[in-house]
C-alpha positions as CSV (number, residue, x, y, z in Angstrom):
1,X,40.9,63.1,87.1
2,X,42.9,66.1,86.1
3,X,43.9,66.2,89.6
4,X,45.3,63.0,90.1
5,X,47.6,63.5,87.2
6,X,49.0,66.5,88.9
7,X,49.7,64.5,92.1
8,X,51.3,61.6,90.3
9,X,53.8,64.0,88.3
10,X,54.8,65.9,91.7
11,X,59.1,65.5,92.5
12,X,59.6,65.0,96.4
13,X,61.6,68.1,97.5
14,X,62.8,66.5,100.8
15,X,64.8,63.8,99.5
16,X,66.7,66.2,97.1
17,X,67.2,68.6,100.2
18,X,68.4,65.5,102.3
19,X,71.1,65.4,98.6
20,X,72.0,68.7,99.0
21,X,72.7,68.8,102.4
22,X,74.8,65.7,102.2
23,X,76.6,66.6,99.7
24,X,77.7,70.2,101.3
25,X,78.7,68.7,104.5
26,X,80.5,65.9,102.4
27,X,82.2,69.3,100.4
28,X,83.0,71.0,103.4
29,X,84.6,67.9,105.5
30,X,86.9,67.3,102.5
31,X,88.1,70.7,101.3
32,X,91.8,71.8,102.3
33,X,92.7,75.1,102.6
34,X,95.8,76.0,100.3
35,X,98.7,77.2,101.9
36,X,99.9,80.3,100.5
37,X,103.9,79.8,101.3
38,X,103.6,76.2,99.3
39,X,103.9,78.6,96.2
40,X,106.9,80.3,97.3
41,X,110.7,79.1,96.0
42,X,112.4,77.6,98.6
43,X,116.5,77.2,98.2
44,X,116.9,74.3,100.4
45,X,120.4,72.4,101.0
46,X,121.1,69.5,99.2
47,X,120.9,66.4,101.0
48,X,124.2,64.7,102.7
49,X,126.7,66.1,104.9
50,X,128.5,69.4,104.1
51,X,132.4,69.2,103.4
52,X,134.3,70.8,105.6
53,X,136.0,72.9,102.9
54,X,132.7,74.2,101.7
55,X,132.4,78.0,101.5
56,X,129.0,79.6,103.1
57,X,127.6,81.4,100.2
58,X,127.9,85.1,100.3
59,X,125.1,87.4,101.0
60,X,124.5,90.8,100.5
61,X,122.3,92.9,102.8
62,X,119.9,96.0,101.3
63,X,118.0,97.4,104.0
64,X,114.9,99.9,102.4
65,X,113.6,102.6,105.1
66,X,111.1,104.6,103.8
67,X,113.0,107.0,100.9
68,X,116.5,105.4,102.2
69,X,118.5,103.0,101.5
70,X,121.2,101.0,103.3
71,X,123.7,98.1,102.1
72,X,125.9,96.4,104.3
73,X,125.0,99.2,107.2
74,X,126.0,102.3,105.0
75,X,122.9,104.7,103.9
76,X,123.3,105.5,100.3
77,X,120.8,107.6,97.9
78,X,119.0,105.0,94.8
79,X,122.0,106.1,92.5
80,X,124.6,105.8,94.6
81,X,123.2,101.6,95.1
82,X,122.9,101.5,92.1
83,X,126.5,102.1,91.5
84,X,127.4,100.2,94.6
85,X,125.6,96.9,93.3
86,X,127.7,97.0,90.0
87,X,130.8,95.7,92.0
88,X,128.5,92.3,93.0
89,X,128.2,91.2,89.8
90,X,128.2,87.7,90.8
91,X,125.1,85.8,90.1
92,X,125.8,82.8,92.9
93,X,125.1,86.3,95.6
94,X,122.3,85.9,97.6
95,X,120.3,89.4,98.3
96,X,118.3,89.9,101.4
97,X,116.5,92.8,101.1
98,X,115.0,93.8,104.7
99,X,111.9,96.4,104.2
100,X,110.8,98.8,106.8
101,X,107.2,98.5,107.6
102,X,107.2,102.2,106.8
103,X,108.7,101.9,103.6
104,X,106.8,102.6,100.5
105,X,106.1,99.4,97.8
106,X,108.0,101.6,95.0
107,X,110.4,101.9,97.1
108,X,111.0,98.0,97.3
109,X,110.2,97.9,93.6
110,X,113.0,100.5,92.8
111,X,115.9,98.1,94.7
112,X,114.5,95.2,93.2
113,X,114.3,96.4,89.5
114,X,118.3,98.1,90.4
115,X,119.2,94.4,92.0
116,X,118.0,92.4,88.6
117,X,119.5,95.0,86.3
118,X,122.9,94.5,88.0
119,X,122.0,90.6,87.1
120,X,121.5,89.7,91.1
121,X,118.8,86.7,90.7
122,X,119.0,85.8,94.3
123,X,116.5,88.2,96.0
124,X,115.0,87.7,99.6
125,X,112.3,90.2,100.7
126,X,111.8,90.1,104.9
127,X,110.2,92.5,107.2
128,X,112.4,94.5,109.2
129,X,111.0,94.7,112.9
């Protein structure tokens, strides 16, 4: 009799592998991948027509080499950009800064930290090919 009690109080296994199986394939049908650029700022124009007396809004080129630095086509040393970014002061300028694939990450971090002390808010980072 002791046996029969152990049979009664046995759990099939298959139907809760038949559940877990379901409900990975359900899990694996339904899950989206996230796209990393979603989390990126996008300045996008507003909607409408443009006016014909609208101004394109300036921009300001820094290009980073590795240990060099280059605005508007001119090589300059870290100090000397620094001193040449206190003259665009204005906090409508957009920055592109275009990195070398050679350049070094502190590098990048040195004209970013030089373009947000000079009160430049506007910052675009792109690869250089």
């Amino acid at each position: 009799m002791k046996h029969r009690k152990e049979e009664d109080l046995a759990v099939p296994m298959s139907s809760m592998i038949d559940i877990v199986f379901l409900l990975l394939i359900y899990f694996i049908i339904t899950a989206k991948d996230e796209v990393s650029e979603a989390h990126l700022a996008v300045n996008l124009p507003a909607p409408g027509r443009s006016k014909a007396g609208d101004t394109k809004p300036q921009l300001l080129e820094i290009e980073v080499y590795e240990g060099q630095y280059s605005l508007r086509g001119v090589f300059l040393s870290l100090d000397n950009l620094e001193l040449a970014l206190r003259r665009f002061r204005d906090p409508e300028l957009t920055v592109i800064v275009k990195v070398s694939v050679q350049a070094r990450a502190r590098d990048l971090v040195a004209v970013l930290d030089l373009c947000q002390g000079q009160g430049l808010n506007k910052l675009n980072v792109v690869t250089l090919r």
